[in-house]
N, C-alpha and C positions, 0 to 999 in steps of 0.2 A: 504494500500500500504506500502513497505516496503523498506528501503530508498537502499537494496542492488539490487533489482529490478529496471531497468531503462524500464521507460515505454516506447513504441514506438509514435515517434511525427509526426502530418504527418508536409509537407513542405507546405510551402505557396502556393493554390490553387489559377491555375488561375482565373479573375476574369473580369467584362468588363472591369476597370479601365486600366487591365495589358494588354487589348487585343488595347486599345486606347491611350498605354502611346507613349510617342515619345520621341527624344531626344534633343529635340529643338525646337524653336517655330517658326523654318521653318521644320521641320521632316513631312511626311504626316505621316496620320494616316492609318495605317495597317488592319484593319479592314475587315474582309474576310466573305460571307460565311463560306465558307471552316477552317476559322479559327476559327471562334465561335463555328463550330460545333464539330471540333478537337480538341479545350479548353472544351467541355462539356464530349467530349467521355475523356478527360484524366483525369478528376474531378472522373468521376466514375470510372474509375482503381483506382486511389490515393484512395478513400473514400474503395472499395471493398479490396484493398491490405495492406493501410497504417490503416486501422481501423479495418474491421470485420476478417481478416483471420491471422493478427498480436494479435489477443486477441484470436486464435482458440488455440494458445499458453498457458500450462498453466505457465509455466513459469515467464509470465507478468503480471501473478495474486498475490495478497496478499499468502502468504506461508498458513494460517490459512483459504482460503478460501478449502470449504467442494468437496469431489470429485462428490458428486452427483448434487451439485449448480452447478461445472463447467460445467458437461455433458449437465444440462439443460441452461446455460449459450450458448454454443457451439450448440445445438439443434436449439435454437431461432436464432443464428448469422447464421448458414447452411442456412435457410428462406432466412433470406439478403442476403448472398453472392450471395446464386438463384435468387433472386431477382433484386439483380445489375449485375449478367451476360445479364439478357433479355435486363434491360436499355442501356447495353453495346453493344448489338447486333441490338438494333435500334436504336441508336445512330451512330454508323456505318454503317448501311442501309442509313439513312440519309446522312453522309459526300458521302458515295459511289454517292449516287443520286444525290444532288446539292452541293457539296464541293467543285467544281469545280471551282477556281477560276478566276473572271472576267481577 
């Protein structure tokens, strides 16, 4: 890596903690279907958008990395990204079905 390259960071990922925090210790607790299943489908955007397709960049690579490493670098991350559309599609099937909150 190379210090004029800024690598892309994701954000803090929701998490139970953040789905259970309150603001007080009379606050209820928030806690949804609907909400855990909508903190899960936004984990896989962030992880799909803030990891594998922010490094489809080469740009965010070391300047010395080879152009034939990238493409096989970029070939393996296409796999993921495929991979976390489907999770993001049922993931959403899911909220659509019981996300419905009480």
């Amino acid at each position: 890596m190379t210090d004029s390259v800024a690598m892309p960071m994701l954000g803090a990922m929701s998490t139970r903690e953040d789905n259970l925090a309150d603001d007080g210790p009379h606050a209820r607790r928030h806690e949804t279907v609907g909400g855990m299943l909508t903190s899960a489908l936004n984990m896989e955007d962030e992880i799909s958008s803030g990891v594998y397709e922010d490094y489809l960049d080469h740009r965010h690579w070391p300047a010395q990395l080879d152009d034939d490493v990238f493409v096989e670098i970029g070939r393996r991350l296409t796999v993921l990204i495929d991979d976390t559309k489907k999770h993001k599609k049922i993931l959403q099937a899911l909220v659509n079905e019981y996300g419905k909150d009480e």
